[in-house]
VOVEXMI-325702 format. One record per residue (C-alpha): residue number from 1; x, y, z. Coordinates in nm, 3 decimals. Layout:
// VOVEXMI-325702
PT   num        xx        yy        zz
PT   NUM         X         Y         Z
...
***
This chain:
// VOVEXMI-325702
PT   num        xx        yy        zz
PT     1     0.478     1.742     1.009
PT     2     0.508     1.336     1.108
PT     3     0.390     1.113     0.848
PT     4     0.101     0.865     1.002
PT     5     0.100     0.493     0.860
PT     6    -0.178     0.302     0.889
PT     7    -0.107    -0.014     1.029
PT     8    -0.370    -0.315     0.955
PT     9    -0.299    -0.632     1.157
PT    10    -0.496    -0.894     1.305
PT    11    -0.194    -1.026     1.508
PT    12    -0.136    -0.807     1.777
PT    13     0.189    -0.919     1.873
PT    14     0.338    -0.787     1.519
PT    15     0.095    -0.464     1.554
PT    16     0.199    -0.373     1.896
PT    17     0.606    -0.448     1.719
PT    18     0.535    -0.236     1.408
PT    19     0.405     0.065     1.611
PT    20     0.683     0.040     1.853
PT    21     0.948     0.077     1.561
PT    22     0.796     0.330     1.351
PT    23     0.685     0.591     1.671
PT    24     1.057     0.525     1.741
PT    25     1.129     0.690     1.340
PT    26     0.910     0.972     1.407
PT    27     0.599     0.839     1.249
PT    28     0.233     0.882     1.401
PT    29     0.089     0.516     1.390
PT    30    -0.308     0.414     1.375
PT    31    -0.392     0.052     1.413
PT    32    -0.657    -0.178     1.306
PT    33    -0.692    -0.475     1.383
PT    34    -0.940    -0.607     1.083
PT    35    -1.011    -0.531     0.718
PT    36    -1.370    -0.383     0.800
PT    37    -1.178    -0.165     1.083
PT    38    -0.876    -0.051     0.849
PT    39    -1.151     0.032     0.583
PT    40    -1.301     0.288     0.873
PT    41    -0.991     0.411     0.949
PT    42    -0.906     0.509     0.595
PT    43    -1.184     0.659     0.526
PT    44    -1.179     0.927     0.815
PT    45    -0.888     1.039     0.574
PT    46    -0.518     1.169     0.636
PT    47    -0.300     0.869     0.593
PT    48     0.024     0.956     0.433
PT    49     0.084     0.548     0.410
PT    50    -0.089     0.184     0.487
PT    51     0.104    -0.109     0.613
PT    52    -0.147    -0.404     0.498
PT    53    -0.158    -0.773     0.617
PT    54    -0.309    -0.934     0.327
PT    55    -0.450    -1.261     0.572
PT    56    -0.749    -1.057     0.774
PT    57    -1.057    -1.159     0.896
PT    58    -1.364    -0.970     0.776
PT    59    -1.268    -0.788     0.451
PT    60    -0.964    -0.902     0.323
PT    61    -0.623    -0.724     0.262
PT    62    -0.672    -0.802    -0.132
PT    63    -0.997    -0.677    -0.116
PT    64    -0.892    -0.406     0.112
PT    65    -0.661    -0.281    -0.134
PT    66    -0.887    -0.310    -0.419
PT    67    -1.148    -0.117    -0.205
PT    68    -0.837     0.179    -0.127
PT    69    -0.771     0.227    -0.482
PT    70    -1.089     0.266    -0.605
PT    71    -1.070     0.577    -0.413
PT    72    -0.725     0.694    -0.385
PT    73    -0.477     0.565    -0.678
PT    74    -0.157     0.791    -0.463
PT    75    -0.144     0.662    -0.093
PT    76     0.187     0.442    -0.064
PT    77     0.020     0.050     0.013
PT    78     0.292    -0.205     0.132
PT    79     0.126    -0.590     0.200
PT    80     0.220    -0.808     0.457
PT    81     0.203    -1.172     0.391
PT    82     0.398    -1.520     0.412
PT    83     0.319    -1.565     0.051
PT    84     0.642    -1.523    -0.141
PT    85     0.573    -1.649    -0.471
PT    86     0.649    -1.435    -0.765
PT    87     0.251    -1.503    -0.897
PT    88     0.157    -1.410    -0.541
PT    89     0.349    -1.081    -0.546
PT    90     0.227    -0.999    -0.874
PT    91    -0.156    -1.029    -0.807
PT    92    -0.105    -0.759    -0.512
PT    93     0.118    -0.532    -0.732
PT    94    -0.126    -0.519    -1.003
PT    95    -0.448    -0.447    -0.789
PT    96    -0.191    -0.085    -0.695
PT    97    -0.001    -0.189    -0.427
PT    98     0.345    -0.059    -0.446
PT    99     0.533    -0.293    -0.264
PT   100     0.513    -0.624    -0.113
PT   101     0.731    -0.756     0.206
PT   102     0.714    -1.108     0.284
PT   103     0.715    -1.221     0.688
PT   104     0.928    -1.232     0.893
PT   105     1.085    -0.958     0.788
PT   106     1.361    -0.735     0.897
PT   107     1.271    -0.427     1.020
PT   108     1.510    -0.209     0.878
PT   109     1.446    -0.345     0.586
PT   110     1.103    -0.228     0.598
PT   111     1.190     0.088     0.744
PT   112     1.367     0.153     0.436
PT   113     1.101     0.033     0.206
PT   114     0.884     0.311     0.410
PT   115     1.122     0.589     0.383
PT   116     1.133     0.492    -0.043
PT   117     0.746     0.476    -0.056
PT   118     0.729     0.791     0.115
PT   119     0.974     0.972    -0.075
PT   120     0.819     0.839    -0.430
PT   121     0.476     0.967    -0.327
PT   122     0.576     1.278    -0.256
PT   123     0.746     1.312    -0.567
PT   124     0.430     1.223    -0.720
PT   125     0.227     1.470    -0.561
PT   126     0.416     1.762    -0.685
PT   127     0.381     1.637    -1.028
PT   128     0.691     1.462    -1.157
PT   129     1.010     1.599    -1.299
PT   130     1.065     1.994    -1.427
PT   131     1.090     1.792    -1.759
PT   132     0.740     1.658    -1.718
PT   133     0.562     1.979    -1.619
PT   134     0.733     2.180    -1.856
PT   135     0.663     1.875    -2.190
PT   136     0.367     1.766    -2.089
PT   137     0.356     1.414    -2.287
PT   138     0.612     1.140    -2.296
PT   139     0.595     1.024    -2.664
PT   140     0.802     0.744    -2.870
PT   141     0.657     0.746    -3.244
PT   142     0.243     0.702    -3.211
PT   143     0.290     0.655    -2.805
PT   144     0.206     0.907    -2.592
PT   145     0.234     0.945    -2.244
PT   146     0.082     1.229    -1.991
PT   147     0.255     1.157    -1.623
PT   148     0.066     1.458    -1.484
PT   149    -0.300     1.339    -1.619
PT   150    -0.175     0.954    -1.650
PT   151    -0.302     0.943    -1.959
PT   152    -0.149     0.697    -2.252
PT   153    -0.244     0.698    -2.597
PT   154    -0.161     0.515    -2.917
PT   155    -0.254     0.641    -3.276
PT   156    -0.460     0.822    -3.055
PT   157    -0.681     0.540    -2.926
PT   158    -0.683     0.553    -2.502
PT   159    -0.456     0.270    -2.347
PT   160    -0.581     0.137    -1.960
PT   161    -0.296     0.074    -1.747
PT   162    -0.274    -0.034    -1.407
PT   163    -0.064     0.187    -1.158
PT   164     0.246     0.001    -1.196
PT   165     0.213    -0.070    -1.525
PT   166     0.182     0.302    -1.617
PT   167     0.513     0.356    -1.406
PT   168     0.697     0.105    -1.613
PT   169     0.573     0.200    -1.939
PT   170     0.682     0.573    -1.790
PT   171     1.016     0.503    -1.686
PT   172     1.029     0.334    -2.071
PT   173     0.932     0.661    -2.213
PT   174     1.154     0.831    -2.031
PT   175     1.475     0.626    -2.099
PT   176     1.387     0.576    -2.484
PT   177     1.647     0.434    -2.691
PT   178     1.869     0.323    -2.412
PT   179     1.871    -0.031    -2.283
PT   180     1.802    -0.109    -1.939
PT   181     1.867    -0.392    -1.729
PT   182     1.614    -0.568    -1.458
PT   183     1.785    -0.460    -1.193
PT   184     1.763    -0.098    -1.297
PT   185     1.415    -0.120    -1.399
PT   186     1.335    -0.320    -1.040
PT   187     1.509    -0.008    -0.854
PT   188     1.348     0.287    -1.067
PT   189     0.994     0.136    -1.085
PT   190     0.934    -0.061    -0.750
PT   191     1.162     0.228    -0.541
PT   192     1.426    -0.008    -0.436
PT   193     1.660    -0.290    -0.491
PT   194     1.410    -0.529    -0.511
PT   195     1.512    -0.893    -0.347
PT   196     1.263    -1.094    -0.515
PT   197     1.315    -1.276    -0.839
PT   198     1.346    -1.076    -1.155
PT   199     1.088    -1.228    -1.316
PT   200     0.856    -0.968    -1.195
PT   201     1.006    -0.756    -1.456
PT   202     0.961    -1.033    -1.764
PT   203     0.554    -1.045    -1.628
PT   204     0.496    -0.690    -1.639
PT   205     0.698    -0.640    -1.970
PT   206     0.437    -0.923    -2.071
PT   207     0.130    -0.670    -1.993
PT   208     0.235    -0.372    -2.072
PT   209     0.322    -0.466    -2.454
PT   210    -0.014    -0.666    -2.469
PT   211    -0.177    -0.366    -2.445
PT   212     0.049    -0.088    -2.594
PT   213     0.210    -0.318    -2.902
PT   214    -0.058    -0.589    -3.034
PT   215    -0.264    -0.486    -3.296
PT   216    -0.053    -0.152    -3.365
PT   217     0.143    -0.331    -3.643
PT   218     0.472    -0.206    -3.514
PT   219     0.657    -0.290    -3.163
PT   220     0.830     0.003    -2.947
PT   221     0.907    -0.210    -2.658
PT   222     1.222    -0.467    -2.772
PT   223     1.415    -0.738    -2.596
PT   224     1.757    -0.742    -2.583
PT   225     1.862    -1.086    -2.538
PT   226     2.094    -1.133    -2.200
PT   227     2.092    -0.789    -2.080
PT   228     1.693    -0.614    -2.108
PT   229     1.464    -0.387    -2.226
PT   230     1.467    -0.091    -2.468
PT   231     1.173     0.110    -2.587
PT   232     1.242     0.303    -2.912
PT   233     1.072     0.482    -3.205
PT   234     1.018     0.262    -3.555
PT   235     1.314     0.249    -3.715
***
């Protein structure tokens, strides 16, 4: 069965171009041209994925998004905006979006970004890897991590990530002991090679160990000067 994206636009020149392109791939396209009209539209249910200009009139994409995920934490959200600044592109990744293209934009470039959101949620919906399902929690010393409940705890006391966040500190878990670049962290935990700056990777580092390492009196997430990140169990 076709996928339907939901595309959310005011500037119906790029709408009309975005629906062209992605009928062409198969997909089964709803438009809107307004943040009030996209909110309609997503509530009537059975979107597989929502293309979101963040610049709307009405409600606007942030508060779109932040409106979404109050409801649904799984459907794949890719914003649309001229902002490219890595504090920009941070703000929308941490209200749940899971990607973030930057106009103009190539088209197969955000075809493939599609195809990878697509893929990831599906993935997602069937409950992770045969090693999840069958282990249940993710754990590194007093860490624990449940990627079918998305639950984290530490010494037992419940941890409040944000959706990305949670992924990182996942993919973390999940690689423990070995050391891992930003690229490979960019490609595992935003679903592609990412072409923005790296730092991305430093800022969310930042979070995550703000809330899983102060005040635990040990660190599991190091730095590995020139190269990464490694989480691992106290020595």
């Amino acid at each position: 069965m076709e996928d339907t994206i939901l595309v959310v636009e005011d500037e119906r020149k790029i709408a009309r171009l975005l629906q062209i392109e992605l009928e062409s791939e198969g997909y089964r396209v709803l438009l809107a041209e307004s943040g009030t009209d996209g909110w309609s539209v997503f509530r009537e249910g059975g979107i597989d994925l929502i293309l979101l200009d963040v610049m709307l009139s009405g409600i606007s994409g942030i508060e779109l998004l932040r409106r979404i995920r109050t409801l649904d934490s799984n459907t794949p959200i890719l914003l649309l905006t001229a902002k490219s600044s890595v504090e920009d592109k941070v703000s929308g990744l941490d209200l749940g979006a899971n990607d973030y293209v930057t106009k103009p934009f190539e088209i197969e470039e955000l075809l493939a970004r599609i195809r990878t959101a697509l893929r990831t949620s599906t993935r997602s919906n069937i409950g992770g890897t045969a090693q999840d399902i069958s282990e249940g929690w993710l754990e590194a010393d007093d860490l624990r991590l449940n990627p079918l409940t998305r639950e984290v705890l530490r010494s037992d006391r419940s941890i409040e990530l944000t959706h990305r966040e949670f992924d990182l500190l996942a993919y973390l878990l999940r690689n423990k002991k070995l050391v891992l670049n930003r690229d490979q962290i960019l490609a595992e935990v935003w679903g592609y090679e990412y072409a923005g700056n790296t730092n991305v990777v430093d800022v969310y580092i930042r979070y995550v160990r703000k809330k899983v390492d102060e005040g635990f009196g040990h660190e599991l997430i190091h730095t590995v000067r020139g190269i990464g990140y490694v989480l691992k169990d106290k020595p």
